[in-house]
C-alpha positions as CSV (number, residue, x, y, z in Angstrom):
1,X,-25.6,14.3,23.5
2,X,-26.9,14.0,26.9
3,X,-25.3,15.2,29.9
4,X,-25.3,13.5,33.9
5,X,-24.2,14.9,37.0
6,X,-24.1,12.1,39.1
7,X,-23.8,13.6,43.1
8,X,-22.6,11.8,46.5
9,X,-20.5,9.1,45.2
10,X,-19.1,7.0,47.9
11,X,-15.2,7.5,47.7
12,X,-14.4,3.8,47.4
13,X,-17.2,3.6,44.3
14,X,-14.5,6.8,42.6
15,X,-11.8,4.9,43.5
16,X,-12.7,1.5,42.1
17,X,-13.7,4.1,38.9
18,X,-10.4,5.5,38.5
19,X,-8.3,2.7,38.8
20,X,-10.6,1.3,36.3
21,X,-9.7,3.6,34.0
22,X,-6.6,3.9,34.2
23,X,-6.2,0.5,33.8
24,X,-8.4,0.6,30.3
25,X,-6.0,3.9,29.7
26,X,-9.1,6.6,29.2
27,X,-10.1,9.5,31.2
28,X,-12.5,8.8,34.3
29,X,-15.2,10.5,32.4
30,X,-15.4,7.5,29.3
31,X,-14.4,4.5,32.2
32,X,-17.9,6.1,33.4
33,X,-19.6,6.1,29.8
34,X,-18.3,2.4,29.2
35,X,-19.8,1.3,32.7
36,X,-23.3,2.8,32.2
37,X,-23.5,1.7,28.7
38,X,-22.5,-1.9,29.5
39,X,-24.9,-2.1,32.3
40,X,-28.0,-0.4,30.5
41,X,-27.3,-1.3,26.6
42,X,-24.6,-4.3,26.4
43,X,-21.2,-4.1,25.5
44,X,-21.9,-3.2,22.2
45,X,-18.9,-0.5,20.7
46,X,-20.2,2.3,19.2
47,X,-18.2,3.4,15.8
48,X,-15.4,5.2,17.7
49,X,-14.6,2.4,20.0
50,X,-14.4,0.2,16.8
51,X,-11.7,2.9,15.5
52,X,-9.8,3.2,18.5
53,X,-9.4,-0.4,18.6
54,X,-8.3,-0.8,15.0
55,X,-6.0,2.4,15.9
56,X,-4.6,0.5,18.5
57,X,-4.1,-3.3,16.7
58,X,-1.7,-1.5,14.5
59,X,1.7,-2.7,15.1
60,X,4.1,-0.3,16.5
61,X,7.2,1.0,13.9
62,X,10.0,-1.3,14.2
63,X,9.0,-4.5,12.1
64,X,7.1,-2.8,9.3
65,X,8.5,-2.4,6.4
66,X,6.9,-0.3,3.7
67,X,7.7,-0.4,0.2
68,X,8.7,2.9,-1.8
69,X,7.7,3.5,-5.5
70,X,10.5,3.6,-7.6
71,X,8.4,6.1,-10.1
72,X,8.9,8.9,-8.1
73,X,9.3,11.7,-9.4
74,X,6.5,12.3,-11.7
75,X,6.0,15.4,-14.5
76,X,3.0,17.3,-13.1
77,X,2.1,17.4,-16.4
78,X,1.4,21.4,-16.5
């Protein structure tokens, strides 16, 4: 992937960036990728926004129940 140095950027511009990010929850750095790429491309997610978003629609603990097989244990068969 590509690299950008981007130089001289007005300190309200990098504040208005990090507050944006931390208000998305990533590093300043991908708030900057998700700007450009909106701007230039469309909002489109790549693959590992689509993971991080499934990550994240997992309900948290708590309310999940999970059933245990009642199999266990098995011969290895060796």
């Amino acid at each position: 992937m590509a690299q950008l140095l981007v130089r001289d950027i007005e300190t309200a511009v990098v504040r208005r960036l990090r507050s944006s990010a931390a208000e998305q929850g990533v590093s300043v750095e991908e708030a900057h990728r998700r700007l450009l790429r909106t701007a230039l491309v469309g909002d489109t997610p790549g693959p590992q926004r689509d993971f991080l978003a499934y990550l994240r629609s997992i309900p948290h603990g708590g309310d999940i129940e999970f059933s245990r097989a009642v199999d266990l244990p098995r011969s290895a068969g060796l």
